[in-house]
N, C-alpha and C positions, 0 to 999 in steps of 0.2 A: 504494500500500500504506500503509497508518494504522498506523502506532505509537501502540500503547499506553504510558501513563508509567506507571512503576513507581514503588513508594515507594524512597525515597529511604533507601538505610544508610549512611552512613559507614564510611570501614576500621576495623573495629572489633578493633582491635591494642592488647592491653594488656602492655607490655616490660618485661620482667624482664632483670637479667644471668646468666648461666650462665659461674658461673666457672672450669666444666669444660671446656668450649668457646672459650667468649670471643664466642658470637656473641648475636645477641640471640633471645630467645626467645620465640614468640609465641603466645597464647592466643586462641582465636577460634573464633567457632562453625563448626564445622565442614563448613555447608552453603554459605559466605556465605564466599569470597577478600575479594570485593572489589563494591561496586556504586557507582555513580557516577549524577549527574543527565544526563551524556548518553547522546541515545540511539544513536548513531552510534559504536562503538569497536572499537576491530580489533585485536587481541592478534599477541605475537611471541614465542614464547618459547625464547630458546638453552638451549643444552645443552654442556658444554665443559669439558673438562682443564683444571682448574686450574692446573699449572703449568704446561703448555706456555702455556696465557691470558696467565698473571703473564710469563711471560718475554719472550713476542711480542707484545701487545699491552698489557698493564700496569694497566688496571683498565676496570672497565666506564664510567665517568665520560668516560673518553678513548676507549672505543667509540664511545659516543653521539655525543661531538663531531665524530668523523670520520665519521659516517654523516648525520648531520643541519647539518654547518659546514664540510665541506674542498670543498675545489673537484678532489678525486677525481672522474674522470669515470667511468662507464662507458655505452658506449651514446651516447656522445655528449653526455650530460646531463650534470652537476656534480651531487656527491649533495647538496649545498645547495639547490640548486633541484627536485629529486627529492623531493628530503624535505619540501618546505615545500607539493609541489604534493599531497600526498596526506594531510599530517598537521597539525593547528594546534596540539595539543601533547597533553599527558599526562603518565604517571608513568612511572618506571620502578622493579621492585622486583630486590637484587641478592642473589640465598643463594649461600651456599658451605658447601659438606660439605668432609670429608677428602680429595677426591679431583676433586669438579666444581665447578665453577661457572654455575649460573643465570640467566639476567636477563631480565628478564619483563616486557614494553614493555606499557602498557595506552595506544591511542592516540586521540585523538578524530580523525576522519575530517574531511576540506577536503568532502565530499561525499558523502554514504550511500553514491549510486549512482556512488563511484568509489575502486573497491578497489586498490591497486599488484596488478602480476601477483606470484606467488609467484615465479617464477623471477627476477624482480627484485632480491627482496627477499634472497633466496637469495644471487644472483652478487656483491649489492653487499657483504653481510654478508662474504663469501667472502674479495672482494676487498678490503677493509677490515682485516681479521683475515689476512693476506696468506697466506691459502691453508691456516691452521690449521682442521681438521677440527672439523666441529660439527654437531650437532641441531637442526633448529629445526623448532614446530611453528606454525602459525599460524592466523587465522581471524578472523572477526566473533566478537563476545563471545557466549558461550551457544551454539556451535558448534563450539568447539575442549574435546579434552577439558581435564581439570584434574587427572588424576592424576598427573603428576610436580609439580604444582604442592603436592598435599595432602602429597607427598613429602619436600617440601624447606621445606614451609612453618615450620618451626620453625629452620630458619637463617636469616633475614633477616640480612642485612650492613647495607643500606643502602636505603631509599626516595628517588626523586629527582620533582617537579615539572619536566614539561622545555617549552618551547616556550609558546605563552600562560597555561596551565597555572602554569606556575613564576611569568610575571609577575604574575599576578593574586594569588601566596600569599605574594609576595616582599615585605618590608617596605624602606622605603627609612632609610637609614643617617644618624642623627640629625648 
């Protein structure tokens, strides 16, 4: 199968503060989250209670390290090696409303033709967040919907670089 390349947009997020809120607010064409030069990317995206989040788990920063750095097994596998076999990195975007909390994995793929199972993804998430109930939707990009994303899109919290991703934007420290 031939992939076609797309043109190329950048997140085109222009931040303003909202001092009604406190979160950041963002502007953007409304047709266009997010596009990226690779072609291979697989989205995840939670859904979750803010405060039960904040209580039992504590921010989405410290999700991500236990789902892609602890040597939590399930399956027999370590999600370290789980996560490195199916992902080479990406971003992650984090919103919070009044009431949920968001986080919205954009991943590049170890291999087109090699997707995690969803029930993986599910049990590990599960198990990670020790049993706190959550949404998650998922897919190859351009296949999953986007309407909770258009939803929540004007709460951004926080943008994260994760996996070679982050090394390649990361400057080193003079």
């Amino acid at each position: 199968m031939k992939h076609e390349s797309k043109p190329h947009l950048y997140s085109p997020f222009l931040l303003e503060n909202d001092t009604s809120r406190n979160p950041l607010i963002i502007e953007q064409d409304s047709n266009v989250l997010y596009q990226t030069d690779h072609l291979y990317q697989y989205e995840i995206l939670l859904e979750i209670d803010l405060e039960k989040f904040l209580k039992i788990v504590g921010s989405s920063s410290k999700l991500y390290r236990m789902m892609s750095n602890s040597n939590q097994t399930t399956g027999y596998i370590q999600n370290r090696k789980w996560w490195s076999k199916y992902f080479i990195g990406g971003e992650y975007n984090t919103y919070q409303t009044d009431d949920k909390i968001y986080i919205h994995y954009k991943l590049e793929l170890t291999d087109k033709n090699k997707t995690p199972s969803d029930l993986q993804i599910k049990w590990r998430f599960a198990k990670a967040m020790r049993g706190l109930r959550f949404e998650v939707s998922l897919g190859i990009v351009g296949e999953m919907s986007n309407e909770k994303l258009h939803q929540v899109r004007n709460y951004l919290l926080e943008t994260r670089n994760i996996g070679s991703w982050y090394k390649k934007t990361s400057n080193p420290i003079d």
